[in-house]
Structures are given as C-alpha cells and as structure tokens.
N, C-alpha and C positions, 0 to 999 in steps of 0.2 A: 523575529517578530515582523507579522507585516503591516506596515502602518500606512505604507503610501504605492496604490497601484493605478500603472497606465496602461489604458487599453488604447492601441494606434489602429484606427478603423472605426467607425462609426455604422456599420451597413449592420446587416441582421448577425454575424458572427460578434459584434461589438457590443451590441445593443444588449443581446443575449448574456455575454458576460458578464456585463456590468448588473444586471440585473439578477443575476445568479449568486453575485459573488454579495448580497444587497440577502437575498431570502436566505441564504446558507449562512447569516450572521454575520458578518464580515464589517464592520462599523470602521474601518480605518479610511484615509484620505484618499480616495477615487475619481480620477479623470477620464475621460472617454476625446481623443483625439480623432476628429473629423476631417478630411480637405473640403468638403465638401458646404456650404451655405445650410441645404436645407435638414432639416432634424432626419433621423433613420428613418430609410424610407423601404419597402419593398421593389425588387426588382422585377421578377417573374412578372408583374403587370403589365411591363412599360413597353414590350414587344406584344401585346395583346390587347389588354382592357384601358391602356391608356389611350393608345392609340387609333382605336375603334370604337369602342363607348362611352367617351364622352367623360369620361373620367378625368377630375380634375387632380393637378400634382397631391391636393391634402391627401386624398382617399389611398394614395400609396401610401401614406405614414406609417408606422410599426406602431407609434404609441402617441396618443394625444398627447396637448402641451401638459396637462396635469401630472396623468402615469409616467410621465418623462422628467418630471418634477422630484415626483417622489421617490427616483432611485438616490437622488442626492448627489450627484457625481456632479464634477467640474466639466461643462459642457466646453469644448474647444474646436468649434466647427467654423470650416473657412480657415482651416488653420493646417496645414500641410508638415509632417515629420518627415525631418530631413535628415536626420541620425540618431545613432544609437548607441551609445559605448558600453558594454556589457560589464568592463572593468570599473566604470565609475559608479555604474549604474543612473545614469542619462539619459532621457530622450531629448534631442533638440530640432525645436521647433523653425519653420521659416524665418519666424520673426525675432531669429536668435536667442530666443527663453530655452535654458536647459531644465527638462521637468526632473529632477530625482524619482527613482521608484524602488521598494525594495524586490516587487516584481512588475512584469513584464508583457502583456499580452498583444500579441503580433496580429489581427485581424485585418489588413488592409486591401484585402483580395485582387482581383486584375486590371488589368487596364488592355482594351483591343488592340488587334496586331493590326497594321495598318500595310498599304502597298507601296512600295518605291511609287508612284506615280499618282496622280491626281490631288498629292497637297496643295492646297491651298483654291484648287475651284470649286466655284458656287455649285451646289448641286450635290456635294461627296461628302454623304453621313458614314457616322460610325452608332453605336447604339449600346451606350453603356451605363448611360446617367441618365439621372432625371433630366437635368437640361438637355442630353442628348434628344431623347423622348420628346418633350415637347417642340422641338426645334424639328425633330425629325414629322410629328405630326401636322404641325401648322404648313409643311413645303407640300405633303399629301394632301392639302386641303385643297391647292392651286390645281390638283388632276393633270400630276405630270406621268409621264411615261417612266417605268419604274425599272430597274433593273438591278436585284438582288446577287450580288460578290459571296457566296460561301451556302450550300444546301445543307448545313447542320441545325442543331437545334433552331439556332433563334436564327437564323437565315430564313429557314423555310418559315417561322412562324411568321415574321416579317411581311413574306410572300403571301403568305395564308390572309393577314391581314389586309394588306394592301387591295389582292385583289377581292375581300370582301367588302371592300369599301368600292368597289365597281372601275378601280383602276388597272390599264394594261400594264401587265407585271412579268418578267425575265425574270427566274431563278439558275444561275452560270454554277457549273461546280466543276471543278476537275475529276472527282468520279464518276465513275459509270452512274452510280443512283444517289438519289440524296440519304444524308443521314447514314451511308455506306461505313463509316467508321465509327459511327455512335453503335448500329444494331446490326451492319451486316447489309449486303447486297440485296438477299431477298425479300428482309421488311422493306427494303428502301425500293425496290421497284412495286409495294404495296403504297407507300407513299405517292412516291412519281401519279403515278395513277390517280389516287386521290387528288392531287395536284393539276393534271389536266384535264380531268373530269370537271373541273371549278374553272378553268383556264387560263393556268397558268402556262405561261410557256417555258418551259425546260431546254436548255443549252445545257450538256453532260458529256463529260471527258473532253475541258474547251481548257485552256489555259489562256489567262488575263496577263496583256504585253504593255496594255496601256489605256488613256481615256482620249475620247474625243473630244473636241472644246473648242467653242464657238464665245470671242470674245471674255475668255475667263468663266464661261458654266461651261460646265460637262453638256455634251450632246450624247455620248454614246459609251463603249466600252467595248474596245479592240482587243478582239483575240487572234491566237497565233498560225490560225490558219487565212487571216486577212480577212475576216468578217469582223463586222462590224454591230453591236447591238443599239440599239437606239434610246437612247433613253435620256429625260431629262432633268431626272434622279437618280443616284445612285447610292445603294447602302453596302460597304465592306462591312462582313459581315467573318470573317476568317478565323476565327476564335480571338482567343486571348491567354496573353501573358501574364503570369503573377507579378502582381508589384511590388519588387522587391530593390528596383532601384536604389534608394534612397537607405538601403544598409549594406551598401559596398563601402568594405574598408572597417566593419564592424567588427569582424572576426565568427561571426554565424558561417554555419555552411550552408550555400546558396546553393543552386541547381533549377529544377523544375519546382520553384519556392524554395519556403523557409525548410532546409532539412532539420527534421526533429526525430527523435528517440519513439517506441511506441506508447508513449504516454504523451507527446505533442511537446514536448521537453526541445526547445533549442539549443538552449544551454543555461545554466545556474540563473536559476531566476527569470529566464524570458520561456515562453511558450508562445505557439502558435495555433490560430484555430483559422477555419475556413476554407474557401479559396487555396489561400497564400502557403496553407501546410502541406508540407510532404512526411509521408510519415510509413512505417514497418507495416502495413495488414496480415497479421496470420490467418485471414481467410484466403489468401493469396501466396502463404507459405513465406511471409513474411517480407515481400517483395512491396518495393516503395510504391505510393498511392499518391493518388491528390485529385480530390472530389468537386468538383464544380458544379453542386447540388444543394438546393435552399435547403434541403433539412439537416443534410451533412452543418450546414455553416452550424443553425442552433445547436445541433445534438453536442457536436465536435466541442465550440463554447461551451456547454455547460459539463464535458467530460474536462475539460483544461482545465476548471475553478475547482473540480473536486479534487482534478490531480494535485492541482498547486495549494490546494487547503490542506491535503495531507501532508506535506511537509517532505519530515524524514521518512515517513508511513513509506511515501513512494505513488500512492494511489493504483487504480488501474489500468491495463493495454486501453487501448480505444480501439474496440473491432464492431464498427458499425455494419450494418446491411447499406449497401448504398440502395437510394430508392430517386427515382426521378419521374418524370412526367413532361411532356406537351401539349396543349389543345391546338389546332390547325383545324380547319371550316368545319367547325362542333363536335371533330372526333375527339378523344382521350387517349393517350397513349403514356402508356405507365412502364416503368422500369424497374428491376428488381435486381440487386447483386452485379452481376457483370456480364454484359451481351457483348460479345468482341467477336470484330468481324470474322473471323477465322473460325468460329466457332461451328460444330454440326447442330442446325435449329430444326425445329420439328414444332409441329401445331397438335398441341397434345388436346385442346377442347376448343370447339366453338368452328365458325369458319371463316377463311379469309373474304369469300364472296357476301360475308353478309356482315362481312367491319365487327363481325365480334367473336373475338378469338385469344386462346392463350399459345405462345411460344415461349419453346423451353428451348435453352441453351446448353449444349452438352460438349465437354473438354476431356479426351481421356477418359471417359468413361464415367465423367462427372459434371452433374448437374452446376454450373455457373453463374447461372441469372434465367431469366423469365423478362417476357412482354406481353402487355396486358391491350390488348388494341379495344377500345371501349367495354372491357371484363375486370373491373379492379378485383371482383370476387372472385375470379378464377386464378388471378395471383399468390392468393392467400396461405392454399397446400405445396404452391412451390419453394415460399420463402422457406417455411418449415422444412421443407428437404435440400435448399441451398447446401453445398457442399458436399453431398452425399451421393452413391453410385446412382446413378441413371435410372440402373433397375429396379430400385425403390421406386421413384416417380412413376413407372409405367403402371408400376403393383398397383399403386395408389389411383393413378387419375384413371377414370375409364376413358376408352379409346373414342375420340369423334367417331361421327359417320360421313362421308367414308373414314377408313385408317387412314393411321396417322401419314401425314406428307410432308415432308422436305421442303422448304422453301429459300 
C-alpha cells in the first residue's frame, strides 16, 4: 500500500510528479522536498527572458499560489535532503526530521561545475538558480565587460544575451567552435558566425589557467598562452553535475546520477526522474542516458508515477525522443534524438545562408537526431524516421537546392 510519498526536488521534474501522482488518484500523504526558498519555478528563462526582458522572479513560477495549493502536498522548501536510507525507508532532512515514505522520487537534478580558481571574487557568477539569475542580472545592469567560461547551451545564450543588452561580451571555449559537443563542429561554426555577426568576441581552443583580480574583483581571465581577457564580469558556465551528493553512503548506484533500471527504478521503492537520472535507452541499444532537457524532466516524471502506480504490473521502459531547443539573437534552434559530434550531418532542407534549414544526423547508416535551425516544421518527418536507415530519410525529404551538403 502506498500511503506516504516523497518527492526530493522541487524544480519542474518534482512539481510534475506531485501533480501526476494528484490526477492519476493517488490520495495518500504527499511531500514535495525543495532546497530552494522560492515555489517551482522555470528555468530555461533565467538565461534569456529573465535577464533581458524585464521579467520579474513570479513570471518564472510553474504554477500560481492557488494551483500549488490544490495538489495538496506538504510543501518543504528551503529545506535541503541530506539522506536517504532505502532500508528504513527515510528521507532526512537538514533539520534533522526523518520523513518515512513507502516510495520514493529522486528529482533533485544539478548543480554547476565550478573552476579551481576565482572562489570567492566579486565578479564570478555561475547561473543555475533563480537567485543566481537575479544576482547575475542586476551586476549587467552596472555595463561591465563581460566574459563568458563554457560555449555550450546556456554559455552562449548567456553571451547572446548579454550582448543584446549592448554590452562587450568574450565567449572563451576550449573547442574549436561553440556548442562543438552538443551538435558537432559544423553547426557550431554556423553559430560562431551568428555570434560575431552580433559582436561577440570568440576566444576558441583557449584554455582557462586563472583570474585576474584587482583588490578582491575579477579584472580579467588568464589563459594558457599568457593572454589575458578583460573583463569585469565573469560567468562559468562549464556544465553541471548531478546532485547526487547528499545520497552517498545510501546504497543507490551512483555514477553520472541516480543509476536506475529502464523504468527509472533505483531500487525498491525509490525512482528517479530528471536531470539526476541515468537510465537503459533502447533507442541507443540500451546504452545508459541522462537528459538535461525541460521536457525530458516533465515526461520522465509523469513515466516514474505510472511506473511506481503499477506496482507489481512492473509498468513501462521509458524511451523518450530527446527533444531540446535554444533561442540566441531571435534565432531558434531545435533538437531532435541525438546530434553527436562524430556524427556525418547533412542539410537535407532549407539553407544555411538564410538561418532556415533542417540537419539530419547520420551513424552507421542510421538516422540519430535532426536540427532545426529556425524550421521546427522541417523536424517533424525526421522524428518519424529517427532510428531508421538513412535511406528512408532521403526517399522521404526532397533534396534542397543545391544538393544536399556536408557541414
């Protein structure tokens, strides 16, 4: 019987299960554990529309104070889980409360990788929280000299940002192009371009030795060829680590996250959704995952509640499509399946000179993922052939003009 369920996470993987497990009948005693002060809130904003338009913290919220009401759950925000005993079935909180649950839901997703250097001076954001975001936004107000640590997603949004607000902005990456390990070298010198066409400045295949700092702020940001960038902001921006700290010594198998079974299963009674999961995809021949993707977070939750409401049933695999996106100075860039850099890309519609185009990702002789560079239409026919020989897709899309090219 399940009588008493905690969900550890409060961001949109939390939010989503609690409220799932709320429409699918579930009437037993439900908690939702938050670290965080403010009510679930959206992220994907806080590197774009917080930052830039004026948007204040509410309008990130997932759900008004009322809708947040009616799921009925023990709100526990501002409140940090510090373990988890699988055996006792516990979750214990900072403030020494152990919560009992008959199940489990692991949603706590990452926290940013930081650099040996530049703790503690004024100047050196990281960008993961609401208060990150607003703290990050108010130091852009002053019109300082900007200089952006990591050309990945939210790196370059970052920079997209920044310098649309008419500030001088450095985007530093150790690859040759940005976004090189999200989609591959040749989007990313479609980027790059984008990028200083708006004026940014790009520093590429630079590696970060250190900061520069003038009475406790950052001035600059030393690389290893003894240049120097200048700046009197600085955002690391280097990815992130699942947070998983705080269940060492639990007896879960850790790794790149929570390892789970293909139903998001960590063990008897706990699951995992979000971020924080690692889990089997048979779109990938069953080779371990872990999606750092807004819609993965909902979908993933509301596959977890169905798994763990089946019981003995067992429920189902969870084989999502991964799908992503970024907006950077009013373009759209959309994600389908898996773009990996190694992969052979091809511009199967549209064109790169005029920012509207489809690429198709090909592995072995098989279609992988798709990118939609301002085309979400043109995405459409590729999902549909995701995982399937190459030569289908060609049957299928007719050829741009010119033929098709390499990039």
């Amino acid at each position: 019987m399940l009588n008493r369920i905690v969900v550890v996470g409060a961001a949109a993987a939390g939010l989503t299960a609690v409220e799932t497990l709320r429409a699918k009948g579930y009437e037993g005693g439900l908690t939702l554990v938050g670290d965080e002060v403010h009510p679930p809130y959206d992220r994907p904003p806080l590197s774009k529309e917080l930052l830039s338009e004026g948007w204040e913290p509410p309008s990130t919220w997932l759900r008004k104070e009322d809708a947040l009401a009616a799921v009925d759950a023990d709100l526990r925000l501002g409140c940090r889980a510090t373990g988890l005993d699988p055996a006792a079935r516990t979750v214990t909180l900072d403030t020494g409360e152990r919560l009992p649950y008959d199940a489990a839901i692991i949603a706590t997703g990452l926290r940013p990788r930081t650099l040996p250097y530049g703790d503690g001076l004024r100047g050196v954001h990281v960008l993961r929280s609401l208060d990150d975001a607003v703290r990050l936004r108010a130091a852009l107000a002053a019109g300082p000299r900007v200089a952006v640590i990591g050309a990945g997603f939210l790196g370059a949004e970052i920079a997209a940002t920044a310098r649309g607000a008419g500030l001088d902005v450095t985007l530093i990456d150790t690859n040759a192009q940005p976004l090189e390990r999200q989609v591959g070298a040749g989007i990313g010198e479609l980027v790059a371009g984008m990028h200083r066409e708006h004026g940014v400045r790009l520093v590429l295949g630079a590696d970060v030795v250190g900061m520069a700092q003038d009475g406790g702020s950052v001035r600059g940001v030393r690389l290893a060829d003894g240049t120097t960038v200048d700046a009197d902001l600085v955002v690391v921006a280097i990815g992130s680590v699942p947070a998983v700290d705080w269940l060492a010594g639990s007896g879960l198998a850790l790794g790149d996250g929570v390892l789970c079974d293909a139903h998001c299963r960590a063990a008897p009674g706990v699951w995992a959704a979000g971020d924080v999961a690692n889990w089997p995809h048979p779109m990938v021949a069953g080779a371990r995952v872990r999606l750092e993707q807004r819609t993965n977070a909902a979908q993933q939750a509301m596959a977890v509640v169905s798994n763990l409401l089946a019981g003995d049933a067992g429920g189902q695999p969870y084989a999502p499509v991964p799908f992503g996106w970024t907006h950077q100075f009013g373009e759209k860039i959309q994600t389908i399946g898996w773009c990996p850099p190694d992969a052979r890309t091809e511009i199967i519609s549209g064109s790169t000179a005029d920012r509207e185009f489809v690429a198709a990702y090909h592995r072995d002789g098989i279609l992988v993922g798709a990118l939609g560079w301002n085309s979400a239409r043109g995405l459409r026919q590729c999902r549909l052939l995701l995982g399937r020989p190459s030569t289908e897709l060609a049957a299928t899309v007719p050829a741009p003009a010119p033929a098709p090219t390499s990039v």
